[in-house]
N, C-alpha and C positions, 0 to 999 in steps of 0.2 A: 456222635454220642455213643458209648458205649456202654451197656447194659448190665448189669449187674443182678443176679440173683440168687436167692439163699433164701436164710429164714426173715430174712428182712429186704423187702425191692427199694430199691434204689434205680434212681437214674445219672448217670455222673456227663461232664461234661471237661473232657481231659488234657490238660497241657503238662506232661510229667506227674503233678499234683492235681489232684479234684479242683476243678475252679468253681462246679455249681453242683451244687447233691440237692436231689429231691427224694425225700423220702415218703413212701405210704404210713398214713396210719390209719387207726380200726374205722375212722369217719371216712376215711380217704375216696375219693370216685374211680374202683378200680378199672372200668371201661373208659373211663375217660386219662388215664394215664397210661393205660397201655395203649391208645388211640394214640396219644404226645411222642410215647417209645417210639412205635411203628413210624409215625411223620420224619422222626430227630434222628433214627439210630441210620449211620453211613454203613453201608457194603466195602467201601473197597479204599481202607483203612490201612494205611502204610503203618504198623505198629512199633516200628523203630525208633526210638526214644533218642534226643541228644540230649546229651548232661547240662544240667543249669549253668548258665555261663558264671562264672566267678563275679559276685558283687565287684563297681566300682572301688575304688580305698579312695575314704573320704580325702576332701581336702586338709591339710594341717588349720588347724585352727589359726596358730599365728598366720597364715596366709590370707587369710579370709577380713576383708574391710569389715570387722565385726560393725562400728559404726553404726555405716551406710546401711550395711542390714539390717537394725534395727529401727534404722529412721524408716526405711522401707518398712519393717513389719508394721511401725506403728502410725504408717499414712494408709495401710490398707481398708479399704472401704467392703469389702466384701470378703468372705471366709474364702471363698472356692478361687479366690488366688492367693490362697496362703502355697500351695502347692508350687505354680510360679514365681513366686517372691526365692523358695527353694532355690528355683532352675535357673533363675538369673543369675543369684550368686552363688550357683554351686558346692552350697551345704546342703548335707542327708537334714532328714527328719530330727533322727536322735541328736544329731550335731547343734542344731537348732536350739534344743531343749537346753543343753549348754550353753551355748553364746546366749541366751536370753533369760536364764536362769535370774532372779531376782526382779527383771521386768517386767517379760510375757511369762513366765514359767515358775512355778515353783517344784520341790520334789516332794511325795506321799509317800508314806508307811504304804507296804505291800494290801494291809486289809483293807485301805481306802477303798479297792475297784469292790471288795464286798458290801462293805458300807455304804457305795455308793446304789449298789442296786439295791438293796435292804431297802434305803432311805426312800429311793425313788418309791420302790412298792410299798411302803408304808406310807406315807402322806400322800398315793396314789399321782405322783409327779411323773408328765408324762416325759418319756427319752426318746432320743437316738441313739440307736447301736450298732458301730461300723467295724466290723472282723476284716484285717489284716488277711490278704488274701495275693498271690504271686501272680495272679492272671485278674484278677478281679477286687474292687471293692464294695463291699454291700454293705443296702442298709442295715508307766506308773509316774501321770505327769497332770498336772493342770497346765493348760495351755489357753490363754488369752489370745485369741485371732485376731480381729479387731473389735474395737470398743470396747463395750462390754459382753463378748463372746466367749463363756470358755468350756473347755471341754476336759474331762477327765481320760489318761490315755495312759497305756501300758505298752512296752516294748519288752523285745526280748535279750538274752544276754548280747544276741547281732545288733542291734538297733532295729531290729524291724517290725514295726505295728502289731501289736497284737489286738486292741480292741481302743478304739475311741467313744468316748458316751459324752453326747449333747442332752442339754435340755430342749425339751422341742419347742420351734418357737416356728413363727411366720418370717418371712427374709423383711427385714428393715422396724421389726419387733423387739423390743427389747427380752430379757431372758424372764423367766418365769421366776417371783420371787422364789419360791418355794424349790428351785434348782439352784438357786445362789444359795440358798439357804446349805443347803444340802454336802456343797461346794465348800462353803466357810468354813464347815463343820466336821473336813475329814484332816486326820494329822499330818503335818509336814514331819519329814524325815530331819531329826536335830534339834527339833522340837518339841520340850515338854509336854505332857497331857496335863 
């Protein structure tokens, strides 16, 4: 761990990019973070950085059994192999959102991901919020996982995740009306208001 200080402490934990920041604030237990530093921070830190290897180049679309991939997306029983369903047929993420556009996926106007937290804190609906992260992931697409699972998600001009929001649910629960709701209610891209 590498330490960081200024006018604001921070603790980072480093793969080229920040993969986990901790930061104090005015409530913060400064003995007991700087207890964590002492524990976390390494001595004898090779600080020589290698360049991020160049992304994979997706597969060509016509190459890809779009199909078969579909029928897979839509026999998946559980979200947390949405990620494998990927790795078997060797489509990104962003790819995905394509090949399944009109089934599992639709596209949103960019203020959807505002609207989407608005809505949330206004009818006090409770989310999940997962930040795109190169070493890690922590707790502008709708995305249907399976059932009736779906998730609002932003990428960037690369394809790569910037923030996915679930409505929170229990595993084998269905979704909270009130986050479908929420969901119906932001605009598709091509689509009148």
């Amino acid at each position: 761990m590498r330490s960081c200080t200024g006018s604001s402490r921070s603790a980072r934990s480093w793969r080229c990019d920040a993969v986990h920041k901790i930061y104090l604030t005015r409530k913060s237990n400064v003995e007991a973070y700087n207890a964590f530093v002492r524990a976390h921070t390494a001595t004898d830190l090779d600080w020589s950085a290698e360049p991020r290897p160049e992304p994979k180049p997706e597969t060509p679309d016509e190459e890809i059994d779009s199909e078969t991939f579909l029928a897979d997306w839509g026999a998946l029983q559980d979200t947390h192999d949405f990620f494998y369903l990927l790795h078997k047929h060797g489509v990104s993420r962003s790819q995905s959102l394509r090949l399944a556009e009109g089934r599992f996926t639709e596209r949103i106007e960019p203020i959807s991901l505002r609207r989407t937290l608005e809505g949330a804190a206004e009818t006090e609906t409770p989310i999940k919020i997962f930040v795109g992260n190169p070493g890690a992931v922590e707790l502008a697409g709708i995305t249907k996982r399976f059932g009736d699972v779906t998730a609002v998600e932003a990428y960037d001009a690369s394809g790569d995740t910037i923030v996915q929001i679930f409505g929170k649910r229990k595993p084998g629960l269905t979704e909270l009306t009130e986050w479908r709701e929420i969901v119906s209610s932001l605009p598709r891209q091509g689509v009148a208001a």
